[in-house]
C-alpha positions as CSV (number, residue, x, y, z in Angstrom):
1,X,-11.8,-4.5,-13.5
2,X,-12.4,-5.4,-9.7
3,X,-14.9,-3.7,-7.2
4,X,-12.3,-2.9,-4.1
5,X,-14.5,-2.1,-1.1
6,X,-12.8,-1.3,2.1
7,X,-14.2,-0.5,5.3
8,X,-12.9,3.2,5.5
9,X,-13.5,5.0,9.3
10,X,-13.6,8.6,8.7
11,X,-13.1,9.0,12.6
12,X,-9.1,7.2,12.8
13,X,-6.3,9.5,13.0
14,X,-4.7,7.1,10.1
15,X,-5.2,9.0,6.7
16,X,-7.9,7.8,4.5
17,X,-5.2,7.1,1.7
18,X,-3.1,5.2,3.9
19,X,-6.4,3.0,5.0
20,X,-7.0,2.7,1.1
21,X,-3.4,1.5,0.6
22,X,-3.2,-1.0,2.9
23,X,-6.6,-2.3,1.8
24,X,-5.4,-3.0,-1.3
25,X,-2.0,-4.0,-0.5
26,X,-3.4,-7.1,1.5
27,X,-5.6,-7.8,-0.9
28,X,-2.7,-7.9,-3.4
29,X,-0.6,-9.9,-1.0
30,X,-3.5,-12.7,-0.2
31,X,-4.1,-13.2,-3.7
32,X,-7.4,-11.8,-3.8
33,X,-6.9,-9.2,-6.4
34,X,-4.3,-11.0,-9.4
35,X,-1.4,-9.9,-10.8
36,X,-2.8,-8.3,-14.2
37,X,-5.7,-6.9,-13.0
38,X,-7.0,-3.3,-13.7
39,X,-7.9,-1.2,-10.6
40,X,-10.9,0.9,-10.7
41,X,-9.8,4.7,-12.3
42,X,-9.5,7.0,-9.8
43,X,-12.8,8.6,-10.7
44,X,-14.8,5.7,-10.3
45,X,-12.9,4.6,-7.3
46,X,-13.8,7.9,-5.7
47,X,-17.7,8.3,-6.7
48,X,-18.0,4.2,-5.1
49,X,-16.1,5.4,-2.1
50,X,-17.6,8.9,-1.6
51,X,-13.5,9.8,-1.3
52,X,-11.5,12.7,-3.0
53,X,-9.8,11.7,-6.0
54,X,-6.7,13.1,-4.7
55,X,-6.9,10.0,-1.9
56,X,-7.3,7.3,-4.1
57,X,-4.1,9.0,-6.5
58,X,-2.0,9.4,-3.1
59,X,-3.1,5.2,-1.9
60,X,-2.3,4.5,-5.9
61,X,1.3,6.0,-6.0
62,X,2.4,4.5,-3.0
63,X,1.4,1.4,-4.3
64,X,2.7,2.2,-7.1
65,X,6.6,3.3,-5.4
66,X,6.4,-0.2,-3.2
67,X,5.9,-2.1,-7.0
68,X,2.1,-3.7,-6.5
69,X,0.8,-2.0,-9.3
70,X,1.7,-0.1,-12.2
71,X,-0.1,3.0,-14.5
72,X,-0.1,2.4,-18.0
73,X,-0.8,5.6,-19.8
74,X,-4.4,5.9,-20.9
75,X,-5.1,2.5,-19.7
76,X,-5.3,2.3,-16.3
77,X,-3.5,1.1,-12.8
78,X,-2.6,-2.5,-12.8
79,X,-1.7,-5.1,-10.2
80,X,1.7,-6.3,-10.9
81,X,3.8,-10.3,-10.3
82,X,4.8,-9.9,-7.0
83,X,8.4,-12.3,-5.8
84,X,7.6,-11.4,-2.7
85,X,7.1,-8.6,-0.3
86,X,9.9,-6.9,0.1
87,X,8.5,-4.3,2.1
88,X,7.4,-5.8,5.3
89,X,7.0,-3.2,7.4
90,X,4.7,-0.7,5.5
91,X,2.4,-0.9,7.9
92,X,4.2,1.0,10.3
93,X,5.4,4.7,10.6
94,X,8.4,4.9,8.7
95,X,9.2,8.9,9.7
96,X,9.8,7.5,13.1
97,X,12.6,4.8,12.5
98,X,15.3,4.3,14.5
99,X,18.1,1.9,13.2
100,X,20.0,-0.2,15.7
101,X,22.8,-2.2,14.1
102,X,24.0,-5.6,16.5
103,X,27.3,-7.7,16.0
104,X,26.7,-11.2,16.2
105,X,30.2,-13.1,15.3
106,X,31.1,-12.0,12.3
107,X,27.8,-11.5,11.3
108,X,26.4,-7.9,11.4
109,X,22.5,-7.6,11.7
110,X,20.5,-4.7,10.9
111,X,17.3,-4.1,13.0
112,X,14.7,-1.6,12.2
113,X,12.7,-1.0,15.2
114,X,9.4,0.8,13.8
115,X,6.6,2.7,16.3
116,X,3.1,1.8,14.5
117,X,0.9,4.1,12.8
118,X,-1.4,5.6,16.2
């Protein structure tokens, strides 16, 4: 098991989880935590953090619906193979898309335009 210790400011308008879930995402995605490797439980996670439980669950299964990690039952939460990232944009506010579709030739090309997390 890894120690994850993000920088976590209490004083953003960004949720804590969503702070935690990107943390880990980009550590993930940089190759600092490996595919195969057990996250800290929840309840350790939260008593190193000084975090509810219910924040590291929330950055955990949203990790866990974008495919970085997995739960095994009574085992724990870990990091899975990743092809690559095939969600770019998670970084922004998704609730707030607007979809613009452009022709280009015969070629149609799908643009999400995203407003970022304030």
């Amino acid at each position: 098991m890894i120690e994850i210790t993000p920088m976590l400011d209490h004083a953003k308008k960004e949720p804590l989880y969503i702070q935690l879930y990107r943390y880990i995402k980009d550590e993930i995605q940089s190759g600092r935590i490996k595919p195969g490797i057990k996250l800290p439980s929840k309840r350790k996670l939260s008593s190193h953090l000084g975090i509810s439980e219910n924040t590291i669950e929330t950055a955990y299964h949203q990790l866990s619906a974008e495919g970085y990690v997995e739960t095994e039952l009574r085992k724990g939460v870990f990091v899975k193979k990743l092809e690559s990232d095939l969600y770019p944009y998670v970084n922004y506010n998704l609730s707030h898309n607007k979809h613009n579709v452009k022709k280009k030739g015969n070629l149609i090309k799908s643009i999400l335009v995203m407003e970022r997390w304030i």
